[in-house]
MARGU-680500 format. One record per residue (C-alpha): residue in three letters; x, y, z. Coordinates in steps of 0.2 Angstrom, whole numbers, plus 5000, padded with zeros to 4 digits. Each point is the difference from the previous one (the first is absolute). Layout:
<pts>
AlaXYZ
...
</pts>
This chain:
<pts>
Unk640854674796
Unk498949875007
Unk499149934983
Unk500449815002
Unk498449934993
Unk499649814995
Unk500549934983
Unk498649924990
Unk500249834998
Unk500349994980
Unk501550125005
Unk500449915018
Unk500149834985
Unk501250114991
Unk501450055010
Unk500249845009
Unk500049914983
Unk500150064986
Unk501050155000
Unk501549905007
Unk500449964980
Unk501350124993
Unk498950154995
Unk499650054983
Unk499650164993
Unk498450025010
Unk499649905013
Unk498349934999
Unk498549935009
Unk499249884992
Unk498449885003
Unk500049884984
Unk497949964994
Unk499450175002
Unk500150034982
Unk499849904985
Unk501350094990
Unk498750024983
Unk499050114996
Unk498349985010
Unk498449974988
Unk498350065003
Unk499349865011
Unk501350015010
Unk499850175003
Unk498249965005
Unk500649875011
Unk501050125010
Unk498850115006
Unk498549985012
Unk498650014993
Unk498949975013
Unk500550195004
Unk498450085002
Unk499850124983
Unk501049854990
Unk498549904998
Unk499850054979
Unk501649954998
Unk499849825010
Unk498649974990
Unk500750044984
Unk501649925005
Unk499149835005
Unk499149994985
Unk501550024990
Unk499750174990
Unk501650075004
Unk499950164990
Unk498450005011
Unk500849995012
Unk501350134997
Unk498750134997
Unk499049965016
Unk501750035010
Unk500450154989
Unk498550085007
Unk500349975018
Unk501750075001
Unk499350134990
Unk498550025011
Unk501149985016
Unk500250145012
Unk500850055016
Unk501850035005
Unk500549954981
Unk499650164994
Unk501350085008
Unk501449884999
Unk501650104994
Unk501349935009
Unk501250094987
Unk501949964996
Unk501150055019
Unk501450044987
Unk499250104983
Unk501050165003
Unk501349944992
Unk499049934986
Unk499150124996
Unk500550034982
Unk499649814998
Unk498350005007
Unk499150074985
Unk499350165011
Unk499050054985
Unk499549884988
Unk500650094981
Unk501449874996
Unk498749865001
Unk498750094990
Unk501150074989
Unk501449844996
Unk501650125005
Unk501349965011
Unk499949825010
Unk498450004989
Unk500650034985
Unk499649884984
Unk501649925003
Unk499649935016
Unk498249924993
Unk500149814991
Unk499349954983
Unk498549925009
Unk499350175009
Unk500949965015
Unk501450105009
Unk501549935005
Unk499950005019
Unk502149945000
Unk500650114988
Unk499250185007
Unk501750065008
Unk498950085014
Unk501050005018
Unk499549865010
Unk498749924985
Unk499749835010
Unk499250115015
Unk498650064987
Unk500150175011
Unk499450094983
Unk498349915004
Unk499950095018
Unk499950184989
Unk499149954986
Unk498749945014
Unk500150165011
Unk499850104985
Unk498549944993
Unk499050015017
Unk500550175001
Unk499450044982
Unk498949884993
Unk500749994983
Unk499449824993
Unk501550034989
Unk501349965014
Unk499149845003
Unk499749984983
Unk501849974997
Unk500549925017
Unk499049864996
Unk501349934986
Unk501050015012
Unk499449895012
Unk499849884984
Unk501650024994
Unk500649945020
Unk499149864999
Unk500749954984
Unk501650035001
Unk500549945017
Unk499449845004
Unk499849925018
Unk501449985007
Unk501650014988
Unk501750015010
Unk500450194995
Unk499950155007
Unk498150044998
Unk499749845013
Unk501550085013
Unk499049985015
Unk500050195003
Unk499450074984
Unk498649885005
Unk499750075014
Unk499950174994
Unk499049974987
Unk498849925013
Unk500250135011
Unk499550144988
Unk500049984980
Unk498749865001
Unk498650065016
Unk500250194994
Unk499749964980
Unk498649885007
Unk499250135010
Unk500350164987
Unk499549904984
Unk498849915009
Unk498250064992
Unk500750074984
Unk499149934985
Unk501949954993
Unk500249895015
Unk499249884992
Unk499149835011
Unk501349904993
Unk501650135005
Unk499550015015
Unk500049805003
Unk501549984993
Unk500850125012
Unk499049915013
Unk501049864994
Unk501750104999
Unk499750055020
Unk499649805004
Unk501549944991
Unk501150145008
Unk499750005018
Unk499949805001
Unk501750014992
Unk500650125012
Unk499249925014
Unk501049844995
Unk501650094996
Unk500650155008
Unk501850085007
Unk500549955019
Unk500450205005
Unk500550144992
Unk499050184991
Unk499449874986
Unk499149885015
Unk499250195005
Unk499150004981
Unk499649834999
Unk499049995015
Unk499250164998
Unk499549944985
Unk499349835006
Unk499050115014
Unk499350084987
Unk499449874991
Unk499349925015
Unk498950155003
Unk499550074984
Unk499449814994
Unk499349925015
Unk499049894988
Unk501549894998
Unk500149855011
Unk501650055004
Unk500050185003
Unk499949975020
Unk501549884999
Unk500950144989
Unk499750145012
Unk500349895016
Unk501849964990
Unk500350174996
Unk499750085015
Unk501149885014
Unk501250014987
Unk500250185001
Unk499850015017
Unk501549855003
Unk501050134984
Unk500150135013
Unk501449915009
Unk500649894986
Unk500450144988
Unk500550155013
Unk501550015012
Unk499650045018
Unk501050174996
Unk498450034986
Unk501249954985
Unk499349884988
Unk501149854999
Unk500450054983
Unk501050135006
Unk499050154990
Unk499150115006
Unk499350044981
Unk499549824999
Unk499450025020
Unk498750104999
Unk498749884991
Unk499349955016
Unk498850134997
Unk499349874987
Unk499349905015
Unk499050165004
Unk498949954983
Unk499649865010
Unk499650095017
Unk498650114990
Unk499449874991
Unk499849885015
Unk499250175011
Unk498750054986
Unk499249815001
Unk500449995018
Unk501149885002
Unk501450095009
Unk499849895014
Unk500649854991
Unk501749965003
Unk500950155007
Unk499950104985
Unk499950155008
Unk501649965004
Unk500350044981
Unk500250205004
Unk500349995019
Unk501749874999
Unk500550134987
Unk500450175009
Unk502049965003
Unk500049934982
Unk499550184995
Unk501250085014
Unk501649904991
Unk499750144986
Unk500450145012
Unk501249915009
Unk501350004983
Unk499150154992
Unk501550094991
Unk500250205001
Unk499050014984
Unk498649915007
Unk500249834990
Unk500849835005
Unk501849934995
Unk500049914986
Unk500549825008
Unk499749864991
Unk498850014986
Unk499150155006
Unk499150154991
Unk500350135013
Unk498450045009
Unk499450175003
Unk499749995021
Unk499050145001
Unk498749964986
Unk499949805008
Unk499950075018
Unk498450114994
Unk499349814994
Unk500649955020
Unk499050135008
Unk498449954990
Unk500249845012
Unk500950075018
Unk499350194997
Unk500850015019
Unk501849964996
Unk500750185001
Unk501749924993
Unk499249974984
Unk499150174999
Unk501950105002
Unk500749884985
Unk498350044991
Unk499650185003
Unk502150054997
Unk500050025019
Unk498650135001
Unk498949895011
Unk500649865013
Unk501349965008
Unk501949954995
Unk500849855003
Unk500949985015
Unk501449924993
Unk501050064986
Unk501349854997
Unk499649795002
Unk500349844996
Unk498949854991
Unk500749885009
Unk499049884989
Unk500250074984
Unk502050045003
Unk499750194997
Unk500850135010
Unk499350174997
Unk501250175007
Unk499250144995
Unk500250185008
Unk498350045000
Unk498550004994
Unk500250184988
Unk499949994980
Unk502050065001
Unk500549855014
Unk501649894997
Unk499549824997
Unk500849854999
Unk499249794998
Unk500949865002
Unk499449834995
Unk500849865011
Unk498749874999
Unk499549854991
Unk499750004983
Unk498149995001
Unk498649894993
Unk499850054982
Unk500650164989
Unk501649985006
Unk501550124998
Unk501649935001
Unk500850145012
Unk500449955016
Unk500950165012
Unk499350124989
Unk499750185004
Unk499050144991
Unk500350195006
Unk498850154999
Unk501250175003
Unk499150145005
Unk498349924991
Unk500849964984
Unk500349814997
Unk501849974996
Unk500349825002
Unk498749904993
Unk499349834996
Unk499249994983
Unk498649905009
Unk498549914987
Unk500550054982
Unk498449974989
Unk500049794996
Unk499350054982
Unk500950154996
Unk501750005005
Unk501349934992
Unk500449825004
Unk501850035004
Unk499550175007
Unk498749895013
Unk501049885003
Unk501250145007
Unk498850065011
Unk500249825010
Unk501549995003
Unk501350065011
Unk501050094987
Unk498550134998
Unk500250025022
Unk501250085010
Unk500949875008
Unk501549894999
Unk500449874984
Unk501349855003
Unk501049974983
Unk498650094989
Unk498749865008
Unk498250075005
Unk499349925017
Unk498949844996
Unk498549965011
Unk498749904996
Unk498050065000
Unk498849905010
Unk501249985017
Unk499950125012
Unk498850085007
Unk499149844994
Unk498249945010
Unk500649855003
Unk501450085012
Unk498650085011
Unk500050085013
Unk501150134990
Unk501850035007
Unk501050175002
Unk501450044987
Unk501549905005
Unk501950065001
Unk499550195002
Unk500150145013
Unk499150165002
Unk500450155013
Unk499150154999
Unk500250155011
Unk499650194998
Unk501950034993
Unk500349864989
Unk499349844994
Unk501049834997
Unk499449854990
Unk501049874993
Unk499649824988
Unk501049874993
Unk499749904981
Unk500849845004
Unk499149894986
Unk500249974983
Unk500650104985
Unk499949944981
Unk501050004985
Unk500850134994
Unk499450154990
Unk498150024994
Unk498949865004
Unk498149955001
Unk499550095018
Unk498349934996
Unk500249805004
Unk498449954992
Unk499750044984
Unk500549844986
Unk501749974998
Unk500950125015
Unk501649995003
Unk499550085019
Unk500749845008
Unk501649994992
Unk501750025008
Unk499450045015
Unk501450005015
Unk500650085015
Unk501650104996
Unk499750135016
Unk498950075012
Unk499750165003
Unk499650115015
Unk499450174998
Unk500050145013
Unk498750164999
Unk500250135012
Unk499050195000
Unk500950125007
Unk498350115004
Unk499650114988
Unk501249994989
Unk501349884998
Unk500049814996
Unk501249914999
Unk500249804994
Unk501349875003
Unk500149854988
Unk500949835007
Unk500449894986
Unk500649825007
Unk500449874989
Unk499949825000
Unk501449934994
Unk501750094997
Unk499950034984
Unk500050204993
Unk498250074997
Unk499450174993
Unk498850085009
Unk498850154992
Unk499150105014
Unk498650104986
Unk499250155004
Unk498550044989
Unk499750184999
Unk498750094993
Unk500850134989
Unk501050024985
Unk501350135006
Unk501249915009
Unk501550105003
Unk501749915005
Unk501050095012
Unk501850055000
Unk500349865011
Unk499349914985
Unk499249885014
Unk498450115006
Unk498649994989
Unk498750165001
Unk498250004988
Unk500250184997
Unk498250064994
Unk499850205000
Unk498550065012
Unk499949825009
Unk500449895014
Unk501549894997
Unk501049875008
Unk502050005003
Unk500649805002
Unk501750025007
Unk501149835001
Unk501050015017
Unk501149834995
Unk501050064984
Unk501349875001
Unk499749894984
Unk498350074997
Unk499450054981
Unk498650114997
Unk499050004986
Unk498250094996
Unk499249954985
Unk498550094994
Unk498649924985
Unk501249874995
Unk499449834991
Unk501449914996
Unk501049895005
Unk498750025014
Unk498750095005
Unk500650155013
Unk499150155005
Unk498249964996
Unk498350045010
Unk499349834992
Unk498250085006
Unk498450004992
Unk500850134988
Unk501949944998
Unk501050175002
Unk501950035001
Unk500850015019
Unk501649995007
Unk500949835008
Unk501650045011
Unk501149865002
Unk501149985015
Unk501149834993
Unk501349925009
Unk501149814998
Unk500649925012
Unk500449825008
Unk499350045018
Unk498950095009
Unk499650184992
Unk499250145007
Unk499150164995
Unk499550155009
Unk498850144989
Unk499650145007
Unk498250064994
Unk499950225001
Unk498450074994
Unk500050154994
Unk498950174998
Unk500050064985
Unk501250114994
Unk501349905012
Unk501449954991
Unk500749875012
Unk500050015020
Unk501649935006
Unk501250085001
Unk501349875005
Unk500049805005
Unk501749905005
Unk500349865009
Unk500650025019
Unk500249805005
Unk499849834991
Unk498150035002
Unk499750185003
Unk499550174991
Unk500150185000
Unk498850094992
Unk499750184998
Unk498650084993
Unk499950144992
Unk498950095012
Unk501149975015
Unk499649845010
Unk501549875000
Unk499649825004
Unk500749865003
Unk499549844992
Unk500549815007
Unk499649874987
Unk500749815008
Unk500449904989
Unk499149875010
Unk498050024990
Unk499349945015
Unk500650175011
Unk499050174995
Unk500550144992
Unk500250165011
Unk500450174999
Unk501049985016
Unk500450195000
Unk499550174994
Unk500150195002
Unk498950115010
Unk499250094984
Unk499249824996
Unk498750035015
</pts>
C-alpha cells in the first residue's frame, strides 16, 4: 500500500518535538493563542467575521455604529436569507445506528417531559440539566441531530419550540472551556461536525429561533472550532471527528476570518491521518477494527470540499481514494458470521452492512460486492487465510462459508489507544459459532466498573498469566507517529500452505502485580504502574491443521530460578462445560450447537479448572461485553522453577458431536499420537525449542 503522503507542518512540529515527552492519556497537538479560554462577548464576535463580505454590509454598518442588537438582527437576516449548497447540508452522524434510541426519532419525550425529559431532568430556573440527562453519549449532543431532522420533515414549531431551551440551557450550563468531558476534544468535534450546522440549518427560520439564539450559537460554533483548531489529538478515530468537524465549520461559516485557515488545517491533516492512524496492512494503529473504521469521517470532508469546489485543494480527493485497502482490512479478518474479532476495544462490525457503504465509493470492487450481496454478486477472495504483518494478526480460516473453522491470533504490539492487555491471544469460530471469544468494548457507562475493567485485561483473554500477574503495556508507544515509517510485528512467524498454517509470537515484556489491578493506567489514582516486573516470557505456538484441527504450544521461560505458576486461560463462550473422565479435557456441551473440545496433551503436574459466572475471589467466566453475561474460563495451571510447557489441542465440533478423539499419547519426548474418531491417525511433533514449528509430521491415508 503506497499512501505515504506529507505531514503538515503543525504535526511534522509535533513528532519531532513534542511528542518525545512521556505520553499522557491523549496525545495532543496544540498551538497556544488561538483561543482566549473565556467566553467570547458580542464585539468580538463581530470582529471575527469579514464584513466586507458582500451581503454583510447591514451588519458592518450596524456593527460600526455600535448598535449591536442591530447588528445581530442585520446578520440574522443574511444567514436567514442565505442560499446555496446550505440548504442541503446533512452531513448526518457516520455512527447513529447504534444510537438510535438516543437520537429522539420522534420528538413525544421532549413535548411531553417523559423519559431523559422528564420534570426531573428540568432546574428550578426553566432550564434542563444538560449533565444530569443520563442520555448515552450526552456531551456529543447527537439528540440535536434527530430533533433537527425531524422537524424539517414535519414542520411542527413545537419541536423547535422546545429545542430552543435547549440550546439556552448549553450555553448556560457549560462554559468555554472547562477541563471536563463536555470540552474532550472529540465531543467537540462531533458536536461541530453535526449537532451544531444541522440544528443551525433545521431551526434556522423558525419563529422560535429567535435573532439572538441564533447569534449565540453563532458564538458557540466560533468558540468551538477555534478551540479545536488550537487543540486537537495527534491520530486516532477521535482525530477523524475533530477534523470533520473543523471542515465543517470552515464551510458552513466562510464569514469567519478564520474559516479558510480551519479547512486548510482540517483537510492536510486528514490527508497526513491517512498514514499516521492506519497500518500499511489497513489496520488502524489502535489495533481495532471497530475504532478503524471512522476514516469514513474524512468522507464528511470530501463532500463538503466537492459541493464548493474545492476538491482540488490539498489532495483531498485522496480522502476516499487512499481509503480502499482501509475498507479491504474488514474483509481481510471478516469472521464466519460476518463481523470482526473483537480485538482491543472493538464493537464487532457487521462486514457486509460497512462493505455496502465501500461500494457507494469503489462501485467496481467486486470483493466488496461478494461480502455485501452474501456472495451473490462478485467475486471471492483469492486467499482464504493471512497475516497482518503490521498489526500482528494471523488469520487461518478454512474458508470463506458461514460454517468455516476460524482461528485469530493477536501477536503484535499493544496498539495506540484502547488497549487490551492480551498479548498471544486466540479467538475460535467452530463450524460458525464463536467459541473462544474476547469480550472486546463493554459499554464505558453501563458496565460495571469492575466488570469493564475485566474486559482490559488479560485475565478476560485466552492467554497465559505468570503468578496470577496480567501483561502490563503502556498506551501511547507502539504503533506511535513518531516511530514512522511503521515496522512489521517483531519476534513472530507465519507459514501458510493449502494443508496447514503456522504462526507463532512471543510476550517478553512486563507483567504487574498480582491479582485484579487498574488495566486502565490513566484514570486519577491507578495503581496500573505498580509492581511491574519481568518474572517470564512467554512464546506461544498456533498451528491449523486444515480444516479442523489446531493445536497450540505454550513455552513458559523464567527469569530467574525461582518457581512460578503459570495459568494458560481459555475463555469459552458457554456455560456447559463438561469435564471428562480424564478430568483433564474440558468440552462446552450446548445441545443442538457447535462446541469445542480442549484437550491437554501435557498431564504431568497440570490442574484443570473451568469456572463458570463466578465473582469472587475473582472474576472467572464472564463475557464482560456491552451486556455482561455468564461464560466459561478453562484453566490449564501449572508450578514450576524452569521452563514449562503446554500443548492444547483445540477440536471443533458439529453439533451433536460429543468429543472427536478417540485417543492421544505420547510417542517420544516431543511427539504425539492422535487418533480421531473418524479414522485419520496423526502424528504431532511439538520441540520444545519455541523457535522450531509445529508439524503434523505424519498421517493416515483417510486424512487426504
Amino acid at each position: 500500500m503506497n499512501r505515504r503522503l506529507a505531514i503538515p507542518a503543525l504535526l511534522a512540529l509535533a513528532l519531532l518535538g513534542p511528542m518525545a515527552r512521556a505520553a499522557t492519556e491523549e496525545d495532543i497537538v496544540t498551538q497556544a493563542g488561538l483561543h482566549p479560554g473565556v467566553m467570547l462577548t458580542d464585539r468580538e464576535v463581530f470582529a471575527a467575521l469579514d464584513l466586507a463580505r458582500p451581503g454583510l454590509e447591514p451588519v458592518r454598518t450596524a456593527a460600526q455604529s455600535g448598535d449591536l442588537p442591530a447588528a445581530i438582527t442585520a446578520l440574522a437576516r443574511y444567514y436567514r436569507g442565505r442560499h446555496g449548497y446550505y440548504e442541503s447540508f446533512a452531513p448526518g452522524s457516520p455512527n447513529v445506528s447504534f444510537l438510535t434510541d438516543q437520537l429522539i426519532g420522534d420528538a413525544t419525550p421532549l413535548l411531553e417531559r417523559t423519559g431523559h425529559f422528564a420534570p426531573i431532568h428540568w432546574l428550578p430556573n426553566g432550564q434542563f440539566d444538560i449533565r444530569g440527562t443520563g442520555l448515552r453519549f450526552a456531551e456529543r449532543l447527537y439528540y440535536w441531530d434527530g430533533l433537527g431532522d425531524l422537524y424539517r420533515r414535519t414542520r411542527d414549531e413545537r419541536i423547535a419550540g422546545a429545542w430552543v431551551p435547549l440550546l439556552r440551557s448549553f450555553i448556560a450550563q457549560i462554559p468555554y472551556p472547562e477541563p471536563e468531558s463536555y470540552w474532550r476534544t472529540m465531543h467537540v468535534g462531533i458536536r461541530l461536525r453535526s449537532a451544531f450546522p444541522i440544528a443551525f440549518r433545521s431551526f434556522l427560520r423558525s419563529p422560535a429561533f429567535t435573532d439572538r439564539d441564533l447569534f449565540d450559537l453563532l458564538r458557540l460554533t466560533l468558540e468551538h472550532t477555534r478551540f479545536l483548531r488550537s487543540r486537537h489529538n495527534l491520530t486516532s478515530n477521535q482525530l477523524t471527528f475533530e477534523m470533520a468537524g473543523l471542515y465543517t465549520s470552515g464551510v458552513m461559516f466562510p464569514e469567519f476570518k478564520e474559516a479558510s485557515d480551519w479547512c486548510r488545517h482540517a483537510g492536510e491533516t486528514a490527508v497526513a491521518d491517512l498514514n499516521i492512524g492506519w497500518l500499511p496492512d489497513g489496520m488502524s494503529i489502535e489495533l481495532s477494527p471497530g475504532y478503524g473504521q471512522f476514516f469514513t469521517n474524512y468522507y464528511a470532508i470530501h463532500d463538503l470540499a466537492k459541493a464548493v469546489g474545492r476538491l482540488d485543494e490539498g489532495r483531498l480527493s485522496t480522502l476516499v481514494t487512499g481509503t480502499e485497502p482501509l475498507f479491504e482490512l474488514y474483509l481481510k479478518v471478516m469472521t464466519p458470521d460476518r463481523s470482526t474479532p473483537a480485538t482491543n476495544d472493538n464493537s464487532p462490525v457487521d462486514v457486509p452492512a460497512f462493505l455496502r457503504k465501500a461500494l457507494e465509493r469503489f462501485p467496481r470492487n467486486e470483493l466488496f460486492r461478494w461480502a455485501a450481496t452474501g456472495g451473490r454478486e462478485g467475486a471471492a477472495p483469492a486467499y482464504t487465510s493471512l497475516v497482518l504483518p503490521y498489526a500482528g494478526y494471523a488469520v487461518m480460516r478454512s474458508g470463506w462459508e458461514r460454517d468455516a473453522n476460524f482461528l485469530c491470533f493477536d501477536f503484535g504490539p499493544v496498539g495506540y489507544r484502547h488497549v487490551h492487555q492480551d498479548k498471544l491471544q486466540v479467538l475460535l469460530w467452530a463450524y460458525g459459532r464463536q467459541l473462544l471469544f474476547d469480550s472486546g468494548r463493554g459499554r464505558y457507562d453501563v458496565s460495571p466498573p469492575r466488570m469493564q475493567n475485566h474486559a482490559l485485561d488479560t485475565f478476560a483473554h485466552s492467554t497465559v498469566l505468570v503468578d496470577n500477574r496480567p501483561q502490563r503495556r503502556a498506551w501511547y508507544q507502539n504503533p506511535h507517529p513518531r516511530n514512522l515509517p511503521y515496522a512489521k510485528a517483531e519476534d513472530c512467524g507465519w507459514v501458510s500452505t493449502p494443508g496447514h498454517d503456522h504462526a507463532s509470537g512471543v510476550y517478553a515484556e512486563d507483567y504487574g502485580r498480582p491479582g485484579e489491578s487498574d488495566a486502565y493506567p490513566y484514570q486519577a489514582g491507578s495503581n496500573f504502574k505498580e509492581g511491574w516486573g519481568r518474572p517470564a516470557t512467554h512464546h506461544r505456538r498456533v498451528l491449523f491443521f486444515k480444516p479442523d484441527l489446531f493445536v497450540v504450544a505454550d513455552t513458559l521461560h523464567p527469569n530467574d530460578d525461582q518457581p512460578h505458576t503459570y495459568d494458560a486461560r481459555w475463555q469459552l463462550a458457554s456455560v456447559h462445560p463438561e469435564t471428562g473422565a480424564d478430568g483433564l479435557t474440558v468440552t462446552s456441551a450446548d445441545p443442538g450447537e457447535p462446541n469445542l473440545e480442549i484437550v491437554p496433551l501435557r498431564p504431568e503436574g497440570l490442574i484443570v479448572r473451568a469456572t463458570t459466572a463466578q465473582e469472587q475471589p475473582e472474576l472467572l467466566g464472564w463475557n464482560a461485553a456491552d451486556t455482561p453475561r455468564p461464560a466459561t474460563t478453562v484453566q490449564h495451571i501449572r508450578t514450576d522453577a524452569g521452563p514449562v510447557q503446554f500443548a492444547t489441542l483445540l477440536l471443533p465440533l458439529r453439533p451433536g458431536e460429543t468429543t472427536r478423539l478417540k485417543s492421544a499419547h505420547a510417542t517420544g519426548a516431543s511427539t504425539y499420537e492422535l487418533v480421531l474418531a473418524d479414522g485419520r491417525r496423526l502424528q504431532l511433533e511439538i520441540p520444545p525449542d519455541p523457535a522450531l514449528k509445529l508439524a503434523i509430521i505424519q498421517c493416515s491415508p483417510s486424512d487426504r
